[in-house]
N, CA, C and O atoms as a CHARMM CRD file, in Angstrom:
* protein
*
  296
    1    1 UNK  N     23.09200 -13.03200  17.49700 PROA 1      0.00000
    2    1 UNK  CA    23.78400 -12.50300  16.32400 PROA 1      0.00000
    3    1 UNK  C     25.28700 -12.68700  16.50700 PROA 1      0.00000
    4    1 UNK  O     25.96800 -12.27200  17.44500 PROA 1      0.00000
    5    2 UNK  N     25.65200 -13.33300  15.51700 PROA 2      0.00000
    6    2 UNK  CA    27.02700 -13.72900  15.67700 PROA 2      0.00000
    7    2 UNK  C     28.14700 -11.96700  15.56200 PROA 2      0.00000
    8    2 UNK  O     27.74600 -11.08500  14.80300 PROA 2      0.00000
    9    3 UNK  N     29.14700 -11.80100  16.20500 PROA 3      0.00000
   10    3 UNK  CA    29.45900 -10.96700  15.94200 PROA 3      0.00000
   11    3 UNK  C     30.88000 -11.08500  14.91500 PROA 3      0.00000
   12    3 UNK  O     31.60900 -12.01700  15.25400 PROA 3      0.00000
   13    4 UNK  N     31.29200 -10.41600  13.91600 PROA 4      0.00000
   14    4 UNK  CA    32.32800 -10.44200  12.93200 PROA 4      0.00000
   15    4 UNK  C     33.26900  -9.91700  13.35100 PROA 4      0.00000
   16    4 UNK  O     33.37700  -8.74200  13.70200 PROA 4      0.00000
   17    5 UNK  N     34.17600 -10.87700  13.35500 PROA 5      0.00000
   18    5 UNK  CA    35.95800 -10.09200  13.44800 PROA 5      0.00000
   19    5 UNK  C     36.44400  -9.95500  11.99600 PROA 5      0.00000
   20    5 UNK  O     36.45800 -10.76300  11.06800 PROA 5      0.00000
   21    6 UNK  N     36.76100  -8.92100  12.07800 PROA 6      0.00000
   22    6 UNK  CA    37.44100  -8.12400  10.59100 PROA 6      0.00000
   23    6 UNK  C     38.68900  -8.76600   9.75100 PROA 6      0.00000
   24    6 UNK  O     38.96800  -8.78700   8.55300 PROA 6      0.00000
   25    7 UNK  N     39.45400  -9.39600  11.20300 PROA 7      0.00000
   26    7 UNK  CA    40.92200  -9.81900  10.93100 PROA 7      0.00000
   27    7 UNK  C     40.76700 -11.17600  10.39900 PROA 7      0.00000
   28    7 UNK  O     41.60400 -11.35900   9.51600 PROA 7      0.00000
   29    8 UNK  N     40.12600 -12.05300  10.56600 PROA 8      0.00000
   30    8 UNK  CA    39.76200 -13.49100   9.98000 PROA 8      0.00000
   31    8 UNK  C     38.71900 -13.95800   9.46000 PROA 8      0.00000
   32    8 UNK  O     38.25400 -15.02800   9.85400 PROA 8      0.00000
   33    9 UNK  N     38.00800 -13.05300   8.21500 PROA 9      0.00000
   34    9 UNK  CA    36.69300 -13.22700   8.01200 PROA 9      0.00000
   35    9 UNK  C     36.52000 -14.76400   7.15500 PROA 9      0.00000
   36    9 UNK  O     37.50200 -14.88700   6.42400 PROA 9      0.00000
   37   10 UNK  N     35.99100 -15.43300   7.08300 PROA 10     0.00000
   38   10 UNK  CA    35.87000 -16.65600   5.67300 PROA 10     0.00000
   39   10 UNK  C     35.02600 -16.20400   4.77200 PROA 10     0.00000
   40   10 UNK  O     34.14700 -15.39200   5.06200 PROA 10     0.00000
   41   11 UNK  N     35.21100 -16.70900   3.51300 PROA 11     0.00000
   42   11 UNK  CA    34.36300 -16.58700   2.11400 PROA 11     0.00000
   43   11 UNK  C     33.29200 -16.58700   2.30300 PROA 11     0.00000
   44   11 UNK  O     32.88400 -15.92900   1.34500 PROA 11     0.00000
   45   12 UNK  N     32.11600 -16.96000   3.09300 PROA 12     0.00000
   46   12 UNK  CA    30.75600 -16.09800   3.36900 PROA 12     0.00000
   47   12 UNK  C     30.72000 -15.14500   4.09300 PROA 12     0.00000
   48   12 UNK  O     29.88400 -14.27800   3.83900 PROA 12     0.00000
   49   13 UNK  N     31.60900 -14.98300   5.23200 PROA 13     0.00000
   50   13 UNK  CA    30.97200 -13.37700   5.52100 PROA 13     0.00000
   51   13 UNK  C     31.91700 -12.39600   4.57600 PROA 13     0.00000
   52   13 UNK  O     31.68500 -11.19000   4.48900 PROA 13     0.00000
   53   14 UNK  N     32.88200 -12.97000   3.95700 PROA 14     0.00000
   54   14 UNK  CA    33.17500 -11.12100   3.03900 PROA 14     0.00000
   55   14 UNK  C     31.76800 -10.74600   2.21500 PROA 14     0.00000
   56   14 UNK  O     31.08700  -9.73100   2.06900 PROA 14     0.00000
   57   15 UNK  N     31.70100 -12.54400   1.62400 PROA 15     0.00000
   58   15 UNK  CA    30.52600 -12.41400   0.80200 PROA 15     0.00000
   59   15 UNK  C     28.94000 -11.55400   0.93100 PROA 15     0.00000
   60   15 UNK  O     28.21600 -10.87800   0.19900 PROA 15     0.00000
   61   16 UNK  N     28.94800 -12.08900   2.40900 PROA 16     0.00000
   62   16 UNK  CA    27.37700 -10.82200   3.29300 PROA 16     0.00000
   63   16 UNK  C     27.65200  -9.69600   3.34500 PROA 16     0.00000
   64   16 UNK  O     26.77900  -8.82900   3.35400 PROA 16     0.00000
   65   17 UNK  N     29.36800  -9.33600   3.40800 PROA 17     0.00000
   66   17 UNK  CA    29.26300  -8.44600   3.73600 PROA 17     0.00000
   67   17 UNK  C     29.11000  -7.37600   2.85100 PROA 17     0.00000
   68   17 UNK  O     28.46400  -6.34100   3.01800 PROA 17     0.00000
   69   18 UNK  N     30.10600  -7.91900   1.40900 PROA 18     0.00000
   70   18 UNK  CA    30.11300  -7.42500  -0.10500 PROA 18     0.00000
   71   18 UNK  C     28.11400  -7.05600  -0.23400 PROA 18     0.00000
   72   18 UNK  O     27.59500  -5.95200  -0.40600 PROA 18     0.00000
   73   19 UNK  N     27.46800  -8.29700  -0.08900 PROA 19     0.00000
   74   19 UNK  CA    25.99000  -8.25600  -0.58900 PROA 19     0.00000
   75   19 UNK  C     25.52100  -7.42200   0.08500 PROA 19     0.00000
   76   19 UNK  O     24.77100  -6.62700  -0.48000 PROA 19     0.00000
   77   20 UNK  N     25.73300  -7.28900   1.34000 PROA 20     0.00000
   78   20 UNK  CA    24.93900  -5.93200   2.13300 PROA 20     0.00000
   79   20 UNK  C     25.22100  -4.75900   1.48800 PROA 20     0.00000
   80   20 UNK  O     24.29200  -3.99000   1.24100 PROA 20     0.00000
   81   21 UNK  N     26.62600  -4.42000   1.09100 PROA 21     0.00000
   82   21 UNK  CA    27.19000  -3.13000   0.68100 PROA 21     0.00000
   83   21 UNK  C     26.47600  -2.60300  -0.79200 PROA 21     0.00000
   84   21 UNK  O     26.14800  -1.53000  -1.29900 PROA 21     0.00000
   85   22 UNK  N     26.45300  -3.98800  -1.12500 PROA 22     0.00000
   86   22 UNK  CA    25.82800  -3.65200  -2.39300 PROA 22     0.00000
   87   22 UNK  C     24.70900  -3.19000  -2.49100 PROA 22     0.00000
   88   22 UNK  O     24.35200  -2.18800  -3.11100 PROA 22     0.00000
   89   23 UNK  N     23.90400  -4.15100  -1.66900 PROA 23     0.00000
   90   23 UNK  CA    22.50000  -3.76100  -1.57100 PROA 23     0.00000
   91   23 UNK  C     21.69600  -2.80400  -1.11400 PROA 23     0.00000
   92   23 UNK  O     20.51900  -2.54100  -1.36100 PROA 23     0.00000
   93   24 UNK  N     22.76600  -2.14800  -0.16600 PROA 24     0.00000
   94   24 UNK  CA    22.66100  -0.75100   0.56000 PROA 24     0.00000
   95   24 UNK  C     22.27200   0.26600  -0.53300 PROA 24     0.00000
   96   24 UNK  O     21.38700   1.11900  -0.59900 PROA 24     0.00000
   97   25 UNK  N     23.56500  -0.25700  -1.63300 PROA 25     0.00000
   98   25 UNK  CA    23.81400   1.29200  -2.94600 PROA 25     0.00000
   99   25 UNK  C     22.76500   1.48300  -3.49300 PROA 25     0.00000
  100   25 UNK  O     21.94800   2.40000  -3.58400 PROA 25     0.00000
  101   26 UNK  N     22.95800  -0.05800  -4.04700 PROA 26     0.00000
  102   26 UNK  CA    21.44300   0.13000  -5.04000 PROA 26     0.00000
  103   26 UNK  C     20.29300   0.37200  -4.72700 PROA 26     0.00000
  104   26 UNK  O     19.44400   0.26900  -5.61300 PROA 26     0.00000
  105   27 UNK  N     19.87300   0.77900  -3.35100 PROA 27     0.00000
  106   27 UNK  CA    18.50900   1.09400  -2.73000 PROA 27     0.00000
  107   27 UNK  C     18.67100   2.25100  -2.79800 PROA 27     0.00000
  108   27 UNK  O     17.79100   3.03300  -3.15700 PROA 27     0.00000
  109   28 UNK  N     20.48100   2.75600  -2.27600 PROA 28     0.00000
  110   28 UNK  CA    20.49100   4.16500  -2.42900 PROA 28     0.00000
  111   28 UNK  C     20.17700   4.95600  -3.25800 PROA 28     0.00000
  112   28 UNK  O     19.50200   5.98500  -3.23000 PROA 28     0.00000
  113   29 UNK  N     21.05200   4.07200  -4.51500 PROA 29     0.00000
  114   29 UNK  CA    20.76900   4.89900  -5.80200 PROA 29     0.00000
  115   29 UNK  C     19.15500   5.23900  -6.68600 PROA 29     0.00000
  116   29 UNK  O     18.72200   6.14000  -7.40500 PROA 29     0.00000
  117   30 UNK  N     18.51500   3.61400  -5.99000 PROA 30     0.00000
  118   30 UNK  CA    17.28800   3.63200  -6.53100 PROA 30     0.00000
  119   30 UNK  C     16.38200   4.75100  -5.87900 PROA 30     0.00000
  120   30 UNK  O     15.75100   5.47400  -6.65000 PROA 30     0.00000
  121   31 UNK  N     16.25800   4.97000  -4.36900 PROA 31     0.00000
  122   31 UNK  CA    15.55100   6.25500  -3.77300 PROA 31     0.00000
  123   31 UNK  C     16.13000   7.47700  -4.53100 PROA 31     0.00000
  124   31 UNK  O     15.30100   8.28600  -4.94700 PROA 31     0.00000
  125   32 UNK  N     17.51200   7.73100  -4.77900 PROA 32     0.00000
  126   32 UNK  CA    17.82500   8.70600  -5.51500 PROA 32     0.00000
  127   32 UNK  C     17.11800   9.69000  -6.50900 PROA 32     0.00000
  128   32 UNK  O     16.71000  10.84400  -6.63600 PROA 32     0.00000
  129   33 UNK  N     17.28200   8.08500  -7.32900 PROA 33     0.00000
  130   33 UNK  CA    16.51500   8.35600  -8.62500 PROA 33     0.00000
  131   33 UNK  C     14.90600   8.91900  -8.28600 PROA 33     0.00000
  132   33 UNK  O     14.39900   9.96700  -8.68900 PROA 33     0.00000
  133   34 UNK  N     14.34100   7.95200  -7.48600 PROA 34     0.00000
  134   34 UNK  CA    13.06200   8.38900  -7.20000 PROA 34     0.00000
  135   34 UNK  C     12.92700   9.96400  -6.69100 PROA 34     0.00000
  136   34 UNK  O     12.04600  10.76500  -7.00500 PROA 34     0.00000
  137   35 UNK  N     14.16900  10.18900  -5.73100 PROA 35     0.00000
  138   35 UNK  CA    13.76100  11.48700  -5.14800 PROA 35     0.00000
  139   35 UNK  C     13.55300  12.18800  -6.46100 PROA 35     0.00000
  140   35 UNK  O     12.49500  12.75300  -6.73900 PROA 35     0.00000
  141   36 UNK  N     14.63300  12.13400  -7.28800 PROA 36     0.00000
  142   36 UNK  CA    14.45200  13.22600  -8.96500 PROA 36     0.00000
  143   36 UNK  C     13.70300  13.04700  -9.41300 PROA 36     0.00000
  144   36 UNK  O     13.64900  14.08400 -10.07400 PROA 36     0.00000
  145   37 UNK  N     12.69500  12.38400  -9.76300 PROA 37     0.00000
  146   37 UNK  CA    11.87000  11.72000 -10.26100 PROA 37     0.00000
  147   37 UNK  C     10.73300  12.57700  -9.38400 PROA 37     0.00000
  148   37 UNK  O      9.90200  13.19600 -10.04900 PROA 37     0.00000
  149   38 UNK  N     10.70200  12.60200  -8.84000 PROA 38     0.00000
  150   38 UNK  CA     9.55100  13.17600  -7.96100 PROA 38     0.00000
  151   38 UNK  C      9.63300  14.72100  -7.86100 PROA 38     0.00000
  152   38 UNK  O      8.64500  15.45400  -7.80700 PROA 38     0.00000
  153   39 UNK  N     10.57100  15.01900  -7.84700 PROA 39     0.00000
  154   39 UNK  CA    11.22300  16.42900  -7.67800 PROA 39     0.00000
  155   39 UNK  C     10.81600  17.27900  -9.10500 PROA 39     0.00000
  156   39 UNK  O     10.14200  18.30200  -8.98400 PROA 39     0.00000
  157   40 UNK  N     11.26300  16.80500 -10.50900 PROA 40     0.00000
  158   40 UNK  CA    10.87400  17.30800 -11.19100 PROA 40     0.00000
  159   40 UNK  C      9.25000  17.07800 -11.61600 PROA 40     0.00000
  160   40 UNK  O      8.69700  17.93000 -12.31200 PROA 40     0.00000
  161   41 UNK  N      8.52200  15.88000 -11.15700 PROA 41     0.00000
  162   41 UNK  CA     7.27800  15.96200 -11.18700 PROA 41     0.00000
  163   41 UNK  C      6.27300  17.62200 -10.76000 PROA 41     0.00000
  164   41 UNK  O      5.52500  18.45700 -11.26900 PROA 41     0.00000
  165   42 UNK  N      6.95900  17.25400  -9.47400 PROA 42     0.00000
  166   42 UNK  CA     6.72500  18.51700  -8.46500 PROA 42     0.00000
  167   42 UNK  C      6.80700  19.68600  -9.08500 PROA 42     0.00000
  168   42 UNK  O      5.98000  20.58600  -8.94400 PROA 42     0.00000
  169   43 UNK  N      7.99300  19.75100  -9.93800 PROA 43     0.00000
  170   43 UNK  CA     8.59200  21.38500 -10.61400 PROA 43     0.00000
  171   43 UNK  C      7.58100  21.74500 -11.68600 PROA 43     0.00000
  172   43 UNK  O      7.04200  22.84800 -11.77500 PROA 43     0.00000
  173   44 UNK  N      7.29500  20.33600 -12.78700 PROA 44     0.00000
  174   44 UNK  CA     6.62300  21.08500 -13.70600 PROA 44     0.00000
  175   44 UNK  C      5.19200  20.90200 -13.16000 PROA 44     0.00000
  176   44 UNK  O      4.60000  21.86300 -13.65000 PROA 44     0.00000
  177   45 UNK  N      4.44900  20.31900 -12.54000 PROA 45     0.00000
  178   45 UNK  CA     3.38600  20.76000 -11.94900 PROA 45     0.00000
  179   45 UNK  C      2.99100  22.27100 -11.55100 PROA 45     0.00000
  180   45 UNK  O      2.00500  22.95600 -11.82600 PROA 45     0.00000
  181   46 UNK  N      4.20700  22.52900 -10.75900 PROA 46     0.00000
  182   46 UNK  CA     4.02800  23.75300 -10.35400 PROA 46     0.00000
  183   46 UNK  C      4.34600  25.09900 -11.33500 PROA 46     0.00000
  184   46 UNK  O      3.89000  26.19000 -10.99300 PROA 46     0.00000
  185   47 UNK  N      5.05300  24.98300 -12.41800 PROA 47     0.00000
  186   47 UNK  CA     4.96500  25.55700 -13.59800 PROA 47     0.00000
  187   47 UNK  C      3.86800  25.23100 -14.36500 PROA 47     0.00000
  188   47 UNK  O      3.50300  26.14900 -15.10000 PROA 47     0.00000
  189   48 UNK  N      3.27800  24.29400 -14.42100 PROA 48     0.00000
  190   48 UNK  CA     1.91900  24.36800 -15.32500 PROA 48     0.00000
  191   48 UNK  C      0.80700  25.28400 -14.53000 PROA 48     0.00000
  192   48 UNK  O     -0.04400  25.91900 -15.15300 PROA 48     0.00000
  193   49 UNK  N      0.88800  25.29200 -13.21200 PROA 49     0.00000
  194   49 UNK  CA    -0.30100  26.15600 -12.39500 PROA 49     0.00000
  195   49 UNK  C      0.19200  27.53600 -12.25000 PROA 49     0.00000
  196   49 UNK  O     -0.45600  28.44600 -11.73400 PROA 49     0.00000
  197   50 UNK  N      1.48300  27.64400 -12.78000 PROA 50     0.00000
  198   50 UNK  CA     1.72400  28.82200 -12.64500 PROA 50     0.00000
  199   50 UNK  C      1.38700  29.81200 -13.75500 PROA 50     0.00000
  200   50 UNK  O      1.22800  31.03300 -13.73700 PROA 50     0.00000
  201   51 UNK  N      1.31600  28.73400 -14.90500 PROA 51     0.00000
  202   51 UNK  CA     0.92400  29.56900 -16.44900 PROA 51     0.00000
  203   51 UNK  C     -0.42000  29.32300 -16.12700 PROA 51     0.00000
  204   51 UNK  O     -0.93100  30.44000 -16.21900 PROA 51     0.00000
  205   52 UNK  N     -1.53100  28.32000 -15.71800 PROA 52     0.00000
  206   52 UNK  CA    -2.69900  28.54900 -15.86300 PROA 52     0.00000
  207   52 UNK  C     -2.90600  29.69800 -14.81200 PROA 52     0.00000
  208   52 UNK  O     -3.92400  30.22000 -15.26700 PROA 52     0.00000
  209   53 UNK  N     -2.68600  30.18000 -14.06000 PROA 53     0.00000
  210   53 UNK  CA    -2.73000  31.28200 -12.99300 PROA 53     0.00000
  211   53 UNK  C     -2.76500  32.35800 -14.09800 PROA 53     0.00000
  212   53 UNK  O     -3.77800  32.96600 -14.44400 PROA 53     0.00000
  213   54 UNK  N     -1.66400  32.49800 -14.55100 PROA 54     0.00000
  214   54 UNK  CA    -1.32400  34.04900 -15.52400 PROA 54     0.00000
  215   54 UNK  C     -2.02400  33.33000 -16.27900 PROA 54     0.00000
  216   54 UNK  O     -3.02300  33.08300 -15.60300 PROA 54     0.00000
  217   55 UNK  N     -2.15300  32.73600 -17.45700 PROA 55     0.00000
  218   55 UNK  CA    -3.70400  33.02500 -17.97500 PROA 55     0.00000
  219   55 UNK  C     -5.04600  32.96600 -17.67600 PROA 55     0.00000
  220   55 UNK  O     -5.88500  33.36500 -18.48300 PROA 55     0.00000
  221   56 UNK  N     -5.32600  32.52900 -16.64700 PROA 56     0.00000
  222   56 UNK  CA    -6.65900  33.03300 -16.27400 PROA 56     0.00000
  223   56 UNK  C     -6.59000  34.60400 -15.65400 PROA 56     0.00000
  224   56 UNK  O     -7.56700  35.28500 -15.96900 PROA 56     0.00000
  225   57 UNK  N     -5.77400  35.14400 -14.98200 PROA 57     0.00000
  226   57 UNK  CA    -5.90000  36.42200 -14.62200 PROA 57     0.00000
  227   57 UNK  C     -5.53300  37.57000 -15.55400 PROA 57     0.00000
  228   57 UNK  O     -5.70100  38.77100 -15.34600 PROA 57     0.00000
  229   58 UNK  N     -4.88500  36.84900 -16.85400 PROA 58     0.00000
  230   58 UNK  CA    -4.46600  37.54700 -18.09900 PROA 58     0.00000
  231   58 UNK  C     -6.43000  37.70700 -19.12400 PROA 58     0.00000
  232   58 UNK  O     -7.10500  38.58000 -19.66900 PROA 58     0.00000
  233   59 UNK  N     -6.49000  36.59200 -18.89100 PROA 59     0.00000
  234   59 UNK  CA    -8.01100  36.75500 -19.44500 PROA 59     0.00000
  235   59 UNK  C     -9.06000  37.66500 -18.78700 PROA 59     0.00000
  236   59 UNK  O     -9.74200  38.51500 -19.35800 PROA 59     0.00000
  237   60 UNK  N     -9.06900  37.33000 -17.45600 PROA 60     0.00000
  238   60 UNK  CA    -9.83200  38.34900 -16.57900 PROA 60     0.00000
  239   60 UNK  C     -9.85000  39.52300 -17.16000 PROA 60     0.00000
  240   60 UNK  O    -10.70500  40.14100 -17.79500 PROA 60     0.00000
  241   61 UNK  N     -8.18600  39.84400 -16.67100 PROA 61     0.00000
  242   61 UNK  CA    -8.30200  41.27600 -16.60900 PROA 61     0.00000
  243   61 UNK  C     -8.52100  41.58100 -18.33600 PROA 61     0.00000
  244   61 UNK  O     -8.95900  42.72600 -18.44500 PROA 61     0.00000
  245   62 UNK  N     -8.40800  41.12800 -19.27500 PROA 62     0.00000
  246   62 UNK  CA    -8.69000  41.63700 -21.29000 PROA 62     0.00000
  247   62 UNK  C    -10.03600  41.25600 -20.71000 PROA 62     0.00000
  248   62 UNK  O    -10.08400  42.48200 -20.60400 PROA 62     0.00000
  249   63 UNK  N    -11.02200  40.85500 -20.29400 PROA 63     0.00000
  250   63 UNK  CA   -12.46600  40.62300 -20.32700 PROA 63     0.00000
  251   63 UNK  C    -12.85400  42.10600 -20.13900 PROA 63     0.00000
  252   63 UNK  O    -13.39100  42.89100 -20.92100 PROA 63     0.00000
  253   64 UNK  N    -12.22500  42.32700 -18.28400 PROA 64     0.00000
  254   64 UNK  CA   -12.77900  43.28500 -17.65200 PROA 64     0.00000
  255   64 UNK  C    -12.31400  44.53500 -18.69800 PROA 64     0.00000
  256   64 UNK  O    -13.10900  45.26000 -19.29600 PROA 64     0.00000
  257   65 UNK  N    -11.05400  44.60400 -18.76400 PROA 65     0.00000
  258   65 UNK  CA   -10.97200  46.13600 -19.73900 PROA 65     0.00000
  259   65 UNK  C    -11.70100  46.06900 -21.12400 PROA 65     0.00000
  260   65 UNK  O    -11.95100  47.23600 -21.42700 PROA 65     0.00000
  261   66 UNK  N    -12.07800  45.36100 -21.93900 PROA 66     0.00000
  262   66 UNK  CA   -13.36000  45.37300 -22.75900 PROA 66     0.00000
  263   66 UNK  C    -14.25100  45.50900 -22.65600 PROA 66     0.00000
  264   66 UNK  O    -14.81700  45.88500 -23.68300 PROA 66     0.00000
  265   67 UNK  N    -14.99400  45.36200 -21.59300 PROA 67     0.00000
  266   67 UNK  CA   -16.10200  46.27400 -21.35100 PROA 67     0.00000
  267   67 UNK  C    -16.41900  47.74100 -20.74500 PROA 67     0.00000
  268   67 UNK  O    -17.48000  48.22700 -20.35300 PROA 67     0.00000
  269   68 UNK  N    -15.07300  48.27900 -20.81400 PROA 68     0.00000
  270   68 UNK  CA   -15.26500  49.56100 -20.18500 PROA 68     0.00000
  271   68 UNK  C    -15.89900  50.37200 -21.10600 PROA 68     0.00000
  272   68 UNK  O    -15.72900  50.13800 -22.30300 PROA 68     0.00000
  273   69 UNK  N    -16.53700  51.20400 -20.78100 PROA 69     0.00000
  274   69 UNK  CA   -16.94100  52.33700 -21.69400 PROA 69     0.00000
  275   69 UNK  C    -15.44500  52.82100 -22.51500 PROA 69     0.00000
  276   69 UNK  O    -14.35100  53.20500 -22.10100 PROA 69     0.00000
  277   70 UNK  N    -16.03000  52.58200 -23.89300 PROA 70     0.00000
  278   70 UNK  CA   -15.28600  53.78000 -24.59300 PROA 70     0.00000
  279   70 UNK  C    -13.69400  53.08100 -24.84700 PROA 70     0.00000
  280   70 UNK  O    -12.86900  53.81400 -25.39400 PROA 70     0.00000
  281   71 UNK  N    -13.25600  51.63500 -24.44200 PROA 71     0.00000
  282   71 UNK  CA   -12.66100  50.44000 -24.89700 PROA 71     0.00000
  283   71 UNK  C    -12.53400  49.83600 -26.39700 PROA 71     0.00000
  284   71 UNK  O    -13.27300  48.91000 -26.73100 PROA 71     0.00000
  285   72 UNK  N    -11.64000  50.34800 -27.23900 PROA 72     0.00000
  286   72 UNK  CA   -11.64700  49.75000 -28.23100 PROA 72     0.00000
  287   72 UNK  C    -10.01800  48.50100 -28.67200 PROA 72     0.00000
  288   72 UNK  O     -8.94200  48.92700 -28.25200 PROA 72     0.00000
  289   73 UNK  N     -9.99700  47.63600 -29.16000 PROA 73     0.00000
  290   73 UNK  CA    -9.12400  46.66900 -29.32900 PROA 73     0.00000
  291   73 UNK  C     -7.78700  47.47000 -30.15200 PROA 73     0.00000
  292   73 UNK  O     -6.59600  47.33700 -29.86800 PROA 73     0.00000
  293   74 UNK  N     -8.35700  48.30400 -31.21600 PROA 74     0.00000
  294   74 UNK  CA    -7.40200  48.86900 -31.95600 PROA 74     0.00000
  295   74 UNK  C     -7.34100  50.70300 -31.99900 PROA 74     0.00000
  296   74 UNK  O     -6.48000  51.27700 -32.66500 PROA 74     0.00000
């Protein structure tokens, strides 16, 4: 591996070096995105199980107190 001196570079290595930098970002930015992307997947998932939770235990429990003796709706 050739090694780069900073002080006398020629028009291909600024050029590798520009393309690396670049290419670095845009991977960066692209995982970025993905992390958010994933993150809010995650969020409303876990808000949808959180309402099916409270309504199934919201139903339960109006099942169970309707059948108690002596239970009326109104």
């Amino acid at each position: 591996m050739k090694s780069i001196s900073f002080n006398n570079l020629d028009e291909s290595e600024m050029l590798m070096i520009d393309g690396g930098r670049t290419g670095g970002s845009i991977i960066n930015d692209s995982l970025y995105e993905l992390g958010n992307k994933v993150g809010s997947a995650v969020t409303s998932t876990i808000n949808t199980a959180k309402s099916l939770v409270v309504k199934a235990a919201t139903y339960v429990v109006n099942k169970t107190v309707s059948q108690l003796p002596g239970y009326s709706r109104y």
